[in-house]
PyMOL Python script that loads the backbone (N, CA, C, O; Angstrom):
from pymol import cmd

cmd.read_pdbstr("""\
ATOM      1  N   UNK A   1     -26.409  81.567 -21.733  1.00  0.00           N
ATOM      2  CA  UNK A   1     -25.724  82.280 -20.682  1.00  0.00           C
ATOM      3  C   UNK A   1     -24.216  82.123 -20.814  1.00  0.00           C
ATOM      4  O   UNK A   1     -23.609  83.185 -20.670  1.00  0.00           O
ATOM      5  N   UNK A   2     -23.406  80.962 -21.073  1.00  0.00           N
ATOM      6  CA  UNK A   2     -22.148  80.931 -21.263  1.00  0.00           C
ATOM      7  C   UNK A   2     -21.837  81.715 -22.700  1.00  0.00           C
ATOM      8  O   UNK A   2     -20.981  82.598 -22.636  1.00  0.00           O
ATOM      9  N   UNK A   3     -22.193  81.573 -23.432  1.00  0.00           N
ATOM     10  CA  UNK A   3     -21.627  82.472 -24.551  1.00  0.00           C
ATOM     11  C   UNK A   3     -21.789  84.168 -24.484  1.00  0.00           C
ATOM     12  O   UNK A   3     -21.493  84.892 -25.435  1.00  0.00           O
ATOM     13  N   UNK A   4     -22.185  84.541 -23.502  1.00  0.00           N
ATOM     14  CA  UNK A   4     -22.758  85.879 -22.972  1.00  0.00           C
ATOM     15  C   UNK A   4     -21.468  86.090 -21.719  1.00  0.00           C
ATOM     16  O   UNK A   4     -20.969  87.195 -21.502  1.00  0.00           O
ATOM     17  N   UNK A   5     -21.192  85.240 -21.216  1.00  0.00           N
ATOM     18  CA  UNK A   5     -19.835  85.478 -20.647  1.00  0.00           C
ATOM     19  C   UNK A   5     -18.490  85.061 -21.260  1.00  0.00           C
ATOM     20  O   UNK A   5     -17.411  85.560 -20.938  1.00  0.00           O
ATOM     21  N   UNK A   6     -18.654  84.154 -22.121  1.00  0.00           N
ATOM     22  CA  UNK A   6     -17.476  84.126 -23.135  1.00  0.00           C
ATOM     23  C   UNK A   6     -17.366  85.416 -23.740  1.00  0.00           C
ATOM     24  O   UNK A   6     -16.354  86.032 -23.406  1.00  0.00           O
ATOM     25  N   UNK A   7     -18.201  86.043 -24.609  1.00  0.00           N
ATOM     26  CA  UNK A   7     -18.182  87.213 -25.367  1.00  0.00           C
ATOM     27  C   UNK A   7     -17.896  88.337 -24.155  1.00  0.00           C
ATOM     28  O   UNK A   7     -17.188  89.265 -24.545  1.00  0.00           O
ATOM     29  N   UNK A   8     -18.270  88.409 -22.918  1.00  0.00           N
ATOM     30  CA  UNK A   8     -17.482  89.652 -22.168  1.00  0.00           C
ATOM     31  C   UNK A   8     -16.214  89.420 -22.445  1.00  0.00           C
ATOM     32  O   UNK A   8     -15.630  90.117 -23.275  1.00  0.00           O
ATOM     33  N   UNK A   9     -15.435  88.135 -21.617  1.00  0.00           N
ATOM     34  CA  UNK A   9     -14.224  87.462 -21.372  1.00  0.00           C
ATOM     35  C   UNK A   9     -13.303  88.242 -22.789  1.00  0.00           C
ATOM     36  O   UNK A   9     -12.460  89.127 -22.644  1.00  0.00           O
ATOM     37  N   UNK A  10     -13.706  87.682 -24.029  1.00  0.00           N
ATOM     38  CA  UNK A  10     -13.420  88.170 -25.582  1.00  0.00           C
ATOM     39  C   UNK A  10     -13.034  89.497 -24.852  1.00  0.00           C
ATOM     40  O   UNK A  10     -12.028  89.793 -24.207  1.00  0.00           O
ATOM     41  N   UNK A  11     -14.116  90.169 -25.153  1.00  0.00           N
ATOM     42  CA  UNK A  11     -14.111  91.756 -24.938  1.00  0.00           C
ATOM     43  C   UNK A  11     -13.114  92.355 -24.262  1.00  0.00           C
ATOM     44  O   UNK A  11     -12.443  93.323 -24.621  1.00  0.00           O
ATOM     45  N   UNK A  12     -13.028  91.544 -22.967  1.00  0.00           N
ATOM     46  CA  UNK A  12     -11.971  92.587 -22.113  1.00  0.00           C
ATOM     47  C   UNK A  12     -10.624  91.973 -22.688  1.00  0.00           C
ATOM     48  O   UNK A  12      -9.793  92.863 -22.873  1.00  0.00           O
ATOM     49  N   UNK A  13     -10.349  91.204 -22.892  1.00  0.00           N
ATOM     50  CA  UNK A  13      -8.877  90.807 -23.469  1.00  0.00           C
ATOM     51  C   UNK A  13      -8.379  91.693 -24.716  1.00  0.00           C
ATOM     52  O   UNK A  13      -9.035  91.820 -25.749  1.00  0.00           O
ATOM     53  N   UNK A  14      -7.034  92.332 -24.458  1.00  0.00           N
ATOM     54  CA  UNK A  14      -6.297  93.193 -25.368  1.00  0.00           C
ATOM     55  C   UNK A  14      -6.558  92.318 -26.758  1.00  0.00           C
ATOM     56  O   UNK A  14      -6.958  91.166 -26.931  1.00  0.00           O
ATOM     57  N   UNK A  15      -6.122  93.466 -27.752  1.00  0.00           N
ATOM     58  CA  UNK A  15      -5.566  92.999 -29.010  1.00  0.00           C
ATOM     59  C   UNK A  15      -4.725  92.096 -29.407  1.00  0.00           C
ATOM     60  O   UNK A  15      -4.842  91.574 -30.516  1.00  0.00           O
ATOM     61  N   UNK A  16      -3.736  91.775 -28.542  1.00  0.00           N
ATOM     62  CA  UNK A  16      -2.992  91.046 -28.831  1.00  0.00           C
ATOM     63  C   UNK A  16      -3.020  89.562 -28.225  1.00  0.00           C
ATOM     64  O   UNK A  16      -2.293  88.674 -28.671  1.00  0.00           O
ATOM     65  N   UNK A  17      -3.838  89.388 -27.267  1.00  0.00           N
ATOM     66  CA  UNK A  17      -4.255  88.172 -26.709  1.00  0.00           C
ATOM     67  C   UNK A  17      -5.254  87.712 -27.196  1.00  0.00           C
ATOM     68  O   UNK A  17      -5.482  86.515 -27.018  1.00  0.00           O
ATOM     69  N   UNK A  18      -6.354  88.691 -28.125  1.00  0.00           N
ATOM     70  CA  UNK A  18      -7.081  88.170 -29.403  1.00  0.00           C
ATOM     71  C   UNK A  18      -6.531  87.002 -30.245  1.00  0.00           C
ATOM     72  O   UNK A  18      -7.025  85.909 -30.520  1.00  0.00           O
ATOM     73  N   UNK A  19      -5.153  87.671 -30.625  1.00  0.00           N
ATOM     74  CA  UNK A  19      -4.808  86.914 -31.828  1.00  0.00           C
ATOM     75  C   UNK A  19      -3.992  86.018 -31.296  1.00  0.00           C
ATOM     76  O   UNK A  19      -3.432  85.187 -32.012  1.00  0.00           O
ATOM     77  N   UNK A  20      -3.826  86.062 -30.061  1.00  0.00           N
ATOM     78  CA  UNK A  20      -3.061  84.506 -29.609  1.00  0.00           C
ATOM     79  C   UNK A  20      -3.928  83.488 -29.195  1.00  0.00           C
ATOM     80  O   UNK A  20      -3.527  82.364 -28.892  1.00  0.00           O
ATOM     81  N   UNK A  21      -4.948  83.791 -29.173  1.00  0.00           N
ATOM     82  CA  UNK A  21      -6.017  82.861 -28.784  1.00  0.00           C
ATOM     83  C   UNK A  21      -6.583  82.519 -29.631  1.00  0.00           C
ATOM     84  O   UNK A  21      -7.267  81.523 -29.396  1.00  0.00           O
ATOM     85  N   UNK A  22      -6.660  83.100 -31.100  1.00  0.00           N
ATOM     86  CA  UNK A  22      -7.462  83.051 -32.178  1.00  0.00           C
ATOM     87  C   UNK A  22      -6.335  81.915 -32.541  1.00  0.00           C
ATOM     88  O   UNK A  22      -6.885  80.884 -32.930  1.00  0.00           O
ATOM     89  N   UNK A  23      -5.077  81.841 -32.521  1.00  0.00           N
ATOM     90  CA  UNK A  23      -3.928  81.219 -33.400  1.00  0.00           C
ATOM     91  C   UNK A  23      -4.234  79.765 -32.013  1.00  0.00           C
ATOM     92  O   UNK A  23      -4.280  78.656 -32.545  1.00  0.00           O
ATOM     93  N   UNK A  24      -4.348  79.752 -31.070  1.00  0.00           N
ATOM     94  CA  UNK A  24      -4.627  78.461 -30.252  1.00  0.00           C
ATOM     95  C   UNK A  24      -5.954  77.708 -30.725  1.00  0.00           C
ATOM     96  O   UNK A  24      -6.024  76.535 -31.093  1.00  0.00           O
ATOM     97  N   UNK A  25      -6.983  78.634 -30.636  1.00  0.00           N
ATOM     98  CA  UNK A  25      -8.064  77.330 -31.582  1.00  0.00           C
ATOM     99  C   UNK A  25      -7.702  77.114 -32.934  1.00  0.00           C
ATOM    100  O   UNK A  25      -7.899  75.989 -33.394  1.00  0.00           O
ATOM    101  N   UNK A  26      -7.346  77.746 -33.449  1.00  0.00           N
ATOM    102  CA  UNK A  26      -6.592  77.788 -34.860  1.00  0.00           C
ATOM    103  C   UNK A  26      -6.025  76.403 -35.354  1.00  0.00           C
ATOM    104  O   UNK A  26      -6.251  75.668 -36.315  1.00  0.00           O
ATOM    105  N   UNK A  27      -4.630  76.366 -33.538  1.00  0.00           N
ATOM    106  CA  UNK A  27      -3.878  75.099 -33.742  1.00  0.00           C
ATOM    107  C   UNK A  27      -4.709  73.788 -33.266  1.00  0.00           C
ATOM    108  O   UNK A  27      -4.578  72.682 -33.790  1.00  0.00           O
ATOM    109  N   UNK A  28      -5.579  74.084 -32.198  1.00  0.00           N
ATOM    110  CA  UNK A  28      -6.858  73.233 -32.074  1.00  0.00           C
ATOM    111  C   UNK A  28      -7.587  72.002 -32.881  1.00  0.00           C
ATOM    112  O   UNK A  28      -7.585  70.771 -32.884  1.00  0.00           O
ATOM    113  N   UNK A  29      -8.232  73.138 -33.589  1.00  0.00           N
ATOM    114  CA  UNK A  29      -8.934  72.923 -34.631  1.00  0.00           C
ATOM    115  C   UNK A  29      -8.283  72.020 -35.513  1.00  0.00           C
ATOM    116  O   UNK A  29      -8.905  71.056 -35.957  1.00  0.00           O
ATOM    117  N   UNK A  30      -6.794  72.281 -35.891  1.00  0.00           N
ATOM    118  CA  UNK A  30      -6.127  71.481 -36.924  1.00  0.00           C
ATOM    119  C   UNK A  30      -5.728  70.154 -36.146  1.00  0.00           C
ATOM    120  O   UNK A  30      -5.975  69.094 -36.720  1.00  0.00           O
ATOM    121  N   UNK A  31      -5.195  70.122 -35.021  1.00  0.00           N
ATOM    122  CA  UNK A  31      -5.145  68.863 -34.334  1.00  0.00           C
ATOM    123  C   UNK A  31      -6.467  67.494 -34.127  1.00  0.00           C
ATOM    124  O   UNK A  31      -6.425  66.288 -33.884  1.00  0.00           O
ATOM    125  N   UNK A  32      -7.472  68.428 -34.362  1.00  0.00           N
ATOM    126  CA  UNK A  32      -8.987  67.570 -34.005  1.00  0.00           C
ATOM    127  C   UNK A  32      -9.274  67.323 -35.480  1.00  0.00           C
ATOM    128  O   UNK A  32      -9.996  66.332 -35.591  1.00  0.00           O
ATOM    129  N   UNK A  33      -8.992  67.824 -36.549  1.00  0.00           N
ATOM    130  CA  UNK A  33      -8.974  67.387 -38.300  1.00  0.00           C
ATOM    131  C   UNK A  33      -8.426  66.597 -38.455  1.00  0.00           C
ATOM    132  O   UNK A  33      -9.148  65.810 -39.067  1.00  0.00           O
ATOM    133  N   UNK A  34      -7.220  66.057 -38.260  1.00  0.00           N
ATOM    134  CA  UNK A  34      -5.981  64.841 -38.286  1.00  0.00           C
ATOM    135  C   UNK A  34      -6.810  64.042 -37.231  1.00  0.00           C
ATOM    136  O   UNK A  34      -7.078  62.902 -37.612  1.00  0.00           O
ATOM    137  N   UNK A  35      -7.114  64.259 -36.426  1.00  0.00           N
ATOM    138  CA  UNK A  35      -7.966  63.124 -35.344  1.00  0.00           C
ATOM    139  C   UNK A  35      -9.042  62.473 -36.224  1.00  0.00           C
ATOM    140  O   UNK A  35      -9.012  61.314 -36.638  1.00  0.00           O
ATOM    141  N   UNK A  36      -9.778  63.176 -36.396  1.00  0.00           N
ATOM    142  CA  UNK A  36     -10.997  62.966 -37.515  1.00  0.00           C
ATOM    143  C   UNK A  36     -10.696  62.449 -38.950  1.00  0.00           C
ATOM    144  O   UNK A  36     -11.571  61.788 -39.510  1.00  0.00           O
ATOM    145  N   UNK A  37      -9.735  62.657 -39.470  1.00  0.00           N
ATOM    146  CA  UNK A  37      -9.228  61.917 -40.909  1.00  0.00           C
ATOM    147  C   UNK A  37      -8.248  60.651 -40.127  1.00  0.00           C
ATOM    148  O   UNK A  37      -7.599  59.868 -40.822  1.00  0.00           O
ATOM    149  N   UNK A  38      -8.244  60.587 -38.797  1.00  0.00           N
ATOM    150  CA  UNK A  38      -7.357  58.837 -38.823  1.00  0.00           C
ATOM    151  C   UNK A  38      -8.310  58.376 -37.866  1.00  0.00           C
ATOM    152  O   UNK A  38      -7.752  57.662 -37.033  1.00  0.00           O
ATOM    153  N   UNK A  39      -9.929  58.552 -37.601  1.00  0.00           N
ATOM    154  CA  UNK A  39     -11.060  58.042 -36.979  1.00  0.00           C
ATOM    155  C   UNK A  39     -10.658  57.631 -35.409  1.00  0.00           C
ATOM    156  O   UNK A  39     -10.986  56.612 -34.800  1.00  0.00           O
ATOM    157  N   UNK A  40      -9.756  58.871 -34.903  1.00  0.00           N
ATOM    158  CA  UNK A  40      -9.382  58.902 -33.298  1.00  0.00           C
ATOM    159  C   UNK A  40     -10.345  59.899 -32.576  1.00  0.00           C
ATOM    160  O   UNK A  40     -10.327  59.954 -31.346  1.00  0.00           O
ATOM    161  N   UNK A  41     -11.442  60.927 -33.533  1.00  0.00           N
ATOM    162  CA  UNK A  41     -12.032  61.480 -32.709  1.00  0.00           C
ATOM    163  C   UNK A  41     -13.210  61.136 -31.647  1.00  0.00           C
ATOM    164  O   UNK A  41     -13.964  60.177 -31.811  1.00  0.00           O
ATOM    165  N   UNK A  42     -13.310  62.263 -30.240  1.00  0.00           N
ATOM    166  CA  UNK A  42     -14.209  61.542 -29.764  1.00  0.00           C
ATOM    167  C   UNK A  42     -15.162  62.144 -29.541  1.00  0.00           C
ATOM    168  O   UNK A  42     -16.251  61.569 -29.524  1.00  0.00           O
ATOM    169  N   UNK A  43     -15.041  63.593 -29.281  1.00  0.00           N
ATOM    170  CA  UNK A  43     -16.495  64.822 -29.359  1.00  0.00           C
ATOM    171  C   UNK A  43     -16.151  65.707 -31.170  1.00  0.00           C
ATOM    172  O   UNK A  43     -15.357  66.607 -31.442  1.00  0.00           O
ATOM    173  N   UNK A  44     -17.022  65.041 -31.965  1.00  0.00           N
ATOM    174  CA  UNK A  44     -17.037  65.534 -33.248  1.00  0.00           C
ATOM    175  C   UNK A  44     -17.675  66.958 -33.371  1.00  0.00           C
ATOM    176  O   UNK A  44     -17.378  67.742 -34.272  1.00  0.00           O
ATOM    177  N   UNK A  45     -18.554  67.210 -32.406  1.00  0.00           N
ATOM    178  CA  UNK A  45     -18.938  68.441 -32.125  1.00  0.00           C
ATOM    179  C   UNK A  45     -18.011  69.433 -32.081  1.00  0.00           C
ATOM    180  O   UNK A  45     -18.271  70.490 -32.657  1.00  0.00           O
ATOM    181  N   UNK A  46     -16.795  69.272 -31.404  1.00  0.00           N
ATOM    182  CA  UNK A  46     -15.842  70.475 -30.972  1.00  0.00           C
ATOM    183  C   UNK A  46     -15.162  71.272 -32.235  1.00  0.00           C
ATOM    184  O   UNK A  46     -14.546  72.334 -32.324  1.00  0.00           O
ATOM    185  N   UNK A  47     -15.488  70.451 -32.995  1.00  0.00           N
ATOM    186  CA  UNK A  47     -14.815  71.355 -34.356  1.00  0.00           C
ATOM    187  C   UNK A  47     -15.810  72.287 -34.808  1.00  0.00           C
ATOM    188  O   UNK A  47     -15.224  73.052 -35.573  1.00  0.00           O
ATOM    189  N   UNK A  48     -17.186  72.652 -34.707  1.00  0.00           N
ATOM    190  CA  UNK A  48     -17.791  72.858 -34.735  1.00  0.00           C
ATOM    191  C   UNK A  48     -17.896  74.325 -34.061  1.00  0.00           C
ATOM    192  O   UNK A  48     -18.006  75.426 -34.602  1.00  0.00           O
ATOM    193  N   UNK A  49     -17.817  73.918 -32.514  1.00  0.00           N
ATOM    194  CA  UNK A  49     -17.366  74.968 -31.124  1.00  0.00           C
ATOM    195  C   UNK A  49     -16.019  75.808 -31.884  1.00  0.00           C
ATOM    196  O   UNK A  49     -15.964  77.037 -31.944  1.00  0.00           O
ATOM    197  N   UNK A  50     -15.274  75.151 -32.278  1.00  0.00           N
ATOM    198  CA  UNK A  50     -14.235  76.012 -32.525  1.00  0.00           C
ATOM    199  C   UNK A  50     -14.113  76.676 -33.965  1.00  0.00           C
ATOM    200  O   UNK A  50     -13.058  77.284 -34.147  1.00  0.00           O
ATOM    201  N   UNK A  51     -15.054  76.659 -35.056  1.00  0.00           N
ATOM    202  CA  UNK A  51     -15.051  77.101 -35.768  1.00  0.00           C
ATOM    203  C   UNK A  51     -15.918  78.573 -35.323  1.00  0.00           C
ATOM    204  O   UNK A  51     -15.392  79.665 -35.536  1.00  0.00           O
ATOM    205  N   UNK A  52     -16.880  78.496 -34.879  1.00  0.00           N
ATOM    206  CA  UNK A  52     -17.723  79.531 -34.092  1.00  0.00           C
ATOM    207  C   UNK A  52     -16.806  80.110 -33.399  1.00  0.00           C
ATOM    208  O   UNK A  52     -16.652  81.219 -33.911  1.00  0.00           O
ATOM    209  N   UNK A  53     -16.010  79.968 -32.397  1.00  0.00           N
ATOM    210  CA  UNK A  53     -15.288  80.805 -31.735  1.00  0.00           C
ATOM    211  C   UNK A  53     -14.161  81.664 -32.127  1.00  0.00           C
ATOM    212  O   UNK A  53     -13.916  82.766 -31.636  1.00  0.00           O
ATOM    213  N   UNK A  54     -13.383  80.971 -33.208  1.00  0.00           N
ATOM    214  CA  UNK A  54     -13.039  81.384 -33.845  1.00  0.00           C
ATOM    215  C   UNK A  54     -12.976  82.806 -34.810  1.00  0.00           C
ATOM    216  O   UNK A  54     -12.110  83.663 -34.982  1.00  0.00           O
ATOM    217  N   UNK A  55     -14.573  82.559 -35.428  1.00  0.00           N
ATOM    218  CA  UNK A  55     -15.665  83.730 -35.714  1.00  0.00           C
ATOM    219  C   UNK A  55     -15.621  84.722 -34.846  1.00  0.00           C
ATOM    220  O   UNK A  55     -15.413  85.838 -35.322  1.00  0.00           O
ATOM    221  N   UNK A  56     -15.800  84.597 -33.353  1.00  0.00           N
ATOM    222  CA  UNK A  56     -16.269  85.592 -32.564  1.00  0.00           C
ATOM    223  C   UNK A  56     -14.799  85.979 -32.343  1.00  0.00           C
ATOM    224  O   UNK A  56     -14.630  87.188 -32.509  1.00  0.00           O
ATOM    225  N   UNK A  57     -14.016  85.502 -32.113  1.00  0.00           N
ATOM    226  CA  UNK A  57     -12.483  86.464 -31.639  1.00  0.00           C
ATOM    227  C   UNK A  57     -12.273  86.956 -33.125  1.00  0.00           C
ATOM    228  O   UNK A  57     -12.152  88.141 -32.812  1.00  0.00           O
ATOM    229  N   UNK A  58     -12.141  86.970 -34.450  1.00  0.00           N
ATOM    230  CA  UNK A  58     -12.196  87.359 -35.328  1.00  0.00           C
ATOM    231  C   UNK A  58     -13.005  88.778 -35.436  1.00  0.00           C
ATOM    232  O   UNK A  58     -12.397  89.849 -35.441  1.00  0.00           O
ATOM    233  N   UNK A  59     -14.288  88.698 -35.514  1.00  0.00           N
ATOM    234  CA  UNK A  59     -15.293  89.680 -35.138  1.00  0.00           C
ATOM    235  C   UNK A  59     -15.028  90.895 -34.142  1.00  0.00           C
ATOM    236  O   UNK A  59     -15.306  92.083 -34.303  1.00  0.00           O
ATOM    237  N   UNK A  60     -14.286  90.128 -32.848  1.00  0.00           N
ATOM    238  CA  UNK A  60     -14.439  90.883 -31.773  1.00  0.00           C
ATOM    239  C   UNK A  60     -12.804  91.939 -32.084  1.00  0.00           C
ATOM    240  O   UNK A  60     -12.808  93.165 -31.977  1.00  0.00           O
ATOM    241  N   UNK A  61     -11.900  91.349 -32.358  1.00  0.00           N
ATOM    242  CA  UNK A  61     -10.607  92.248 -33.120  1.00  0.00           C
ATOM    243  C   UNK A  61     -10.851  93.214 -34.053  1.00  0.00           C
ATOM    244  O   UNK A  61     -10.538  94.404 -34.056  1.00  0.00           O
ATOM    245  N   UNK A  62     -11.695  92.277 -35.169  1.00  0.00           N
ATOM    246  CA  UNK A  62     -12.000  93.978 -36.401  1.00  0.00           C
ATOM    247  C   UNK A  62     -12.851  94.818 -35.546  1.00  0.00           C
ATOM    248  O   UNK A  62     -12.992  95.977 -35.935  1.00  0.00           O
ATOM    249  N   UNK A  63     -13.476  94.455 -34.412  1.00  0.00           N
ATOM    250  CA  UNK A  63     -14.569  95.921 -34.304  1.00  0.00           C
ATOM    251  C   UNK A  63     -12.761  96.857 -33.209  1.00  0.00           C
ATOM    252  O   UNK A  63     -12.510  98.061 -33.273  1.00  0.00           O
ATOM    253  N   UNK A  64     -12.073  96.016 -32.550  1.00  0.00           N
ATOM    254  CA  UNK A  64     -11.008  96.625 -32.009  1.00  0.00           C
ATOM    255  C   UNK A  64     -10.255  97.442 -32.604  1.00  0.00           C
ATOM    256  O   UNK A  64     -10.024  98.635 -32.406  1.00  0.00           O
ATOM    257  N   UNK A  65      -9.831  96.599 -33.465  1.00  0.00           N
ATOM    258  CA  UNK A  65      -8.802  97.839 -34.761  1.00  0.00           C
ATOM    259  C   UNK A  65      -9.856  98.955 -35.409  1.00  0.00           C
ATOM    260  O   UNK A  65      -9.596 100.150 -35.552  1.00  0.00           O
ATOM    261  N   UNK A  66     -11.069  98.314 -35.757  1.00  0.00           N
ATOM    262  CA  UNK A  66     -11.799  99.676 -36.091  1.00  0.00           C
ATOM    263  C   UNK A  66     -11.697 100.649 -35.222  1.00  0.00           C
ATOM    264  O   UNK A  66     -11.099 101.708 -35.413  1.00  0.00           O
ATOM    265  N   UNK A  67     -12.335 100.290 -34.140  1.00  0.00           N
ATOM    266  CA  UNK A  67     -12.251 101.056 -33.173  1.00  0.00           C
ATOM    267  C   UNK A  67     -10.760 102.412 -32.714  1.00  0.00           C
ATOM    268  O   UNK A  67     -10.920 103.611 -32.486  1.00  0.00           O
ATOM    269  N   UNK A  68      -9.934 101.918 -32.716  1.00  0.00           N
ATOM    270  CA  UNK A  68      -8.374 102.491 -33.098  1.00  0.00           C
ATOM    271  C   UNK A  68      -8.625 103.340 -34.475  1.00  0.00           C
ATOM    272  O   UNK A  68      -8.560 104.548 -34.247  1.00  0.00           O
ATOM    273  N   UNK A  69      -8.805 103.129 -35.389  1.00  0.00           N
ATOM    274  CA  UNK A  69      -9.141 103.480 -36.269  1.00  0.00           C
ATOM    275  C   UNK A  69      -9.493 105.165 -36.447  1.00  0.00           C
ATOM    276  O   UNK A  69      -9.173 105.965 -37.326  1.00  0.00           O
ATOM    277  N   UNK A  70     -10.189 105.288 -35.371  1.00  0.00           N
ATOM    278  CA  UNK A  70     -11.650 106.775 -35.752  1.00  0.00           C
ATOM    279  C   UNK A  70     -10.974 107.561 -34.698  1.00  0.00           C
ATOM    280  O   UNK A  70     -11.393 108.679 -34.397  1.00  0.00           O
TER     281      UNK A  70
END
""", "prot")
cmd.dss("prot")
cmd.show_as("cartoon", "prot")
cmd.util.cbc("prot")
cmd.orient("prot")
């Protein structure tokens, strides 16, 4: 059920708040890698979460620009 309202949330957000959000887990993601290579992490899972999400704002932009596209 939450990823079914995450993916609306995705959806209605412009193009350009795609890719600012895509560039925030982005910077995320790289902050929780340096955590994890100096053994400060504490949910090892979340890199995980954010590689997936990642995916989906990725996904959810190309079908946008396609979309523009036609």
């Amino acid at each position: 059920m939450k990823s079914k309202n995450l993916l609306t949330e995705l959806r209605s957000l412009g193009k350009q708040e795609l890719l600012v959000k895509e560039q925030e887990c982005r910077e995320e993601l790289f902050r929780l890698r340096m955590q994890k290579s100096t053994a400060q992490l504490e949910k090892p899972s979340r890199i995980k979460e954010l590689k997936k999400m990642i995916a989906r704002i990725k996904t959810i932009s190309k079908q946008k620009f396609a979309e523009e596209g036609k």
